[in-house]
C-alpha positions as CSV (number, residue, x, y, z in Angstrom):
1,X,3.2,83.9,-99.7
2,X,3.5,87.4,-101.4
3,X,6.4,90.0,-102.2
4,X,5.4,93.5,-101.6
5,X,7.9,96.2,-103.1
6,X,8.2,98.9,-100.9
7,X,9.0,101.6,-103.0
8,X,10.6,105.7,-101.7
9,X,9.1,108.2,-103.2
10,X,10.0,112.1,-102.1
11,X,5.9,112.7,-103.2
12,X,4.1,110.1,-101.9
13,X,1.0,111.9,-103.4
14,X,2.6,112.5,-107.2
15,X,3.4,109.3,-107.2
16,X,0.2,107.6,-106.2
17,X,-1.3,110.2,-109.1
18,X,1.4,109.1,-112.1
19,X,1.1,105.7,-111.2
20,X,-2.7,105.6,-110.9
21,X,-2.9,107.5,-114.3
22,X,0.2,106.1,-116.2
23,X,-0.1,102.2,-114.9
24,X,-3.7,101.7,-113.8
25,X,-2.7,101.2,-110.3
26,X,-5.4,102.0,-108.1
27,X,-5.9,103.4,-104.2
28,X,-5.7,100.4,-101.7
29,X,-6.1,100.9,-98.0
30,X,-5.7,104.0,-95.7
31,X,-3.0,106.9,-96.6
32,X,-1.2,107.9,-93.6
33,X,-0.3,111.7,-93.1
34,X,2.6,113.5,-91.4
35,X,2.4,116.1,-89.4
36,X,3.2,118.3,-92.4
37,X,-0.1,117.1,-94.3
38,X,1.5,115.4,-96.6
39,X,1.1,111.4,-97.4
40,X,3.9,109.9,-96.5
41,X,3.2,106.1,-96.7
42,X,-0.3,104.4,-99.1
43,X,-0.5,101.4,-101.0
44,X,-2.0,100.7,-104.6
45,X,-3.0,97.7,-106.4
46,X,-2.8,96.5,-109.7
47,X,-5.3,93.5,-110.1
48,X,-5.0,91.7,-107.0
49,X,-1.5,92.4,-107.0
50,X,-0.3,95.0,-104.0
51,X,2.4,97.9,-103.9
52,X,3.6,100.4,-101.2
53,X,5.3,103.6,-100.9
54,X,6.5,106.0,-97.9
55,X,8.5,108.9,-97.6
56,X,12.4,108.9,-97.0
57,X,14.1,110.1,-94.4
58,X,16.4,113.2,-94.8
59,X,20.1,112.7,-97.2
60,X,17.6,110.0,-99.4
61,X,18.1,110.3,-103.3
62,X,16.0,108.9,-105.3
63,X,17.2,107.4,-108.7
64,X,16.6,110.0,-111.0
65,X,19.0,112.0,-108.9
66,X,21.6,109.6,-108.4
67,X,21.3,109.0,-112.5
68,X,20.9,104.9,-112.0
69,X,18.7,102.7,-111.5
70,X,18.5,101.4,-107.7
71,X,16.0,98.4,-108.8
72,X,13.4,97.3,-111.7
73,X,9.5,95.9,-111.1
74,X,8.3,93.7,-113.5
75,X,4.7,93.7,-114.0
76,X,2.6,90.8,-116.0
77,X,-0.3,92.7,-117.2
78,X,-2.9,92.2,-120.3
79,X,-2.5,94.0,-122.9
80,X,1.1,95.3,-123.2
81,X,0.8,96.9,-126.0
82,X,-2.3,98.9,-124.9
83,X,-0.8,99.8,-121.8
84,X,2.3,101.0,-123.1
85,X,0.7,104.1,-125.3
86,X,-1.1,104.9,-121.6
87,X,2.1,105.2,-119.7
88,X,3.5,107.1,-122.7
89,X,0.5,109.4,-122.6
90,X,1.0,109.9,-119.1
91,X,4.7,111.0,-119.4
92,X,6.7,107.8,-118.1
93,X,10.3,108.3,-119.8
94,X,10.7,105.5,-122.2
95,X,14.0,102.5,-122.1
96,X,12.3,100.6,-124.1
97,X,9.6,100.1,-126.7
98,X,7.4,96.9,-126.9
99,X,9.3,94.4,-128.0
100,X,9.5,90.0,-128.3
101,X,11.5,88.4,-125.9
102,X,13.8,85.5,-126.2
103,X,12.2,83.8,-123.1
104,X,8.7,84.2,-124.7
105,X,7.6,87.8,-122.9
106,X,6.5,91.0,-124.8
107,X,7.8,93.4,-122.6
108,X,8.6,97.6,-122.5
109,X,10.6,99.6,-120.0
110,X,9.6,102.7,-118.6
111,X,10.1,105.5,-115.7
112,X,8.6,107.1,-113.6
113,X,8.9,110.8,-112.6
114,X,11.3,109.9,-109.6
115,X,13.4,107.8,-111.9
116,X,11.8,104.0,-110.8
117,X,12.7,101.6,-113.6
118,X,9.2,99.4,-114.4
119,X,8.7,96.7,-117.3
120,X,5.4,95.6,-118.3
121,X,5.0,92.4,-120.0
122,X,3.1,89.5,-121.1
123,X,4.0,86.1,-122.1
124,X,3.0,85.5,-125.8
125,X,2.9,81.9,-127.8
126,X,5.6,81.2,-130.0
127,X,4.7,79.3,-133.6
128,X,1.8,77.8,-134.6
129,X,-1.4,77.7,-132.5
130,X,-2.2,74.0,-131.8
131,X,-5.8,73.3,-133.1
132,X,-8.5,72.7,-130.6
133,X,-10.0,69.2,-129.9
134,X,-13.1,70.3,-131.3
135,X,-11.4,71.4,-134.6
136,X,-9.9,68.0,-134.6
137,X,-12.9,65.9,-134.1
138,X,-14.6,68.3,-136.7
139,X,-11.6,67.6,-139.1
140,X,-11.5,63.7,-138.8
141,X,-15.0,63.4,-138.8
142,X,-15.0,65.7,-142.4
143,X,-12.4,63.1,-143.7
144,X,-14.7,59.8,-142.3
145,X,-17.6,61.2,-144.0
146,X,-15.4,62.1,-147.6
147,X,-14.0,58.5,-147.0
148,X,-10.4,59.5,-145.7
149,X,-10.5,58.4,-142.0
150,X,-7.1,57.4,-142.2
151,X,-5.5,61.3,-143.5
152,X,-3.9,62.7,-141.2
């Protein structure tokens, strides 16, 4: 099972351009054209992960106009941090830097040109890093040979 956001944009063909350049999203599938030339419905992916966008109908304000967010994606990526300076590069209006979550995400908050909230994140450890099993054989088998197989 999948959930695929479905997302309005007034240019279908600026978006799929800001997003490709600010987010890495790439071209999936065929664009389909109106009668005016114009794209008014593709999709893009992000890893194996899929999004797709269409052209409103007629009295449809998008979120930048209204001056509120209508919904927020959140993203799991590699590299937050990385990919935050590209979407700043690429003009996405910035809520919120890069910052350590409570529930163990480093996350930012951006924009796009038609006001679409997105957050970027990925999950980070918390305290020490638990030795591997081959640092722990390597470490009791150091204390064996130095006559403390018993240390802990």
């Amino acid at each position: 099972m999948a959930i695929t956001p479905y997302l309005l944009y007034e240019d279908v063909g600026a978006a799929l351009r800001f997003l490709a350049k600010a987010f890495g999203f790439r071209r999936y599938g065929t664009q389909v054209k109106g009668s005016d030339g114009r794209i008014n419905h593709a999709a893009m992916k992000l890893g194996t992960d899929l999004i797709m966008m269409g052209c409103p109908g007629t009295g449809y304000r998008n979120p930048k106009q209204l001056g509120q967010a209508t919904q927020s994606l959140y993203v799991t990526v590699r590299g937050v941090d990385k990919h935050f300076l590209r979407a700043r590069k690429a003009g996405a209006r910035v809520l919120e830097e890069p910052a350590d979550t409570e529930y163990g995400h480093r996350r930012y908050g951006v924009t796009d040109p038609e006001g679409h909230e997105w957050y970027f994140a990925q999950a980070i450890r918390r305290g020490k890093k638990r030795p591997s099993r081959r640092r722990l054989k390597q470490s009791a088998s150091g204390r064996a040979r130095s006559g403390n197989a018993g240390a802990v």
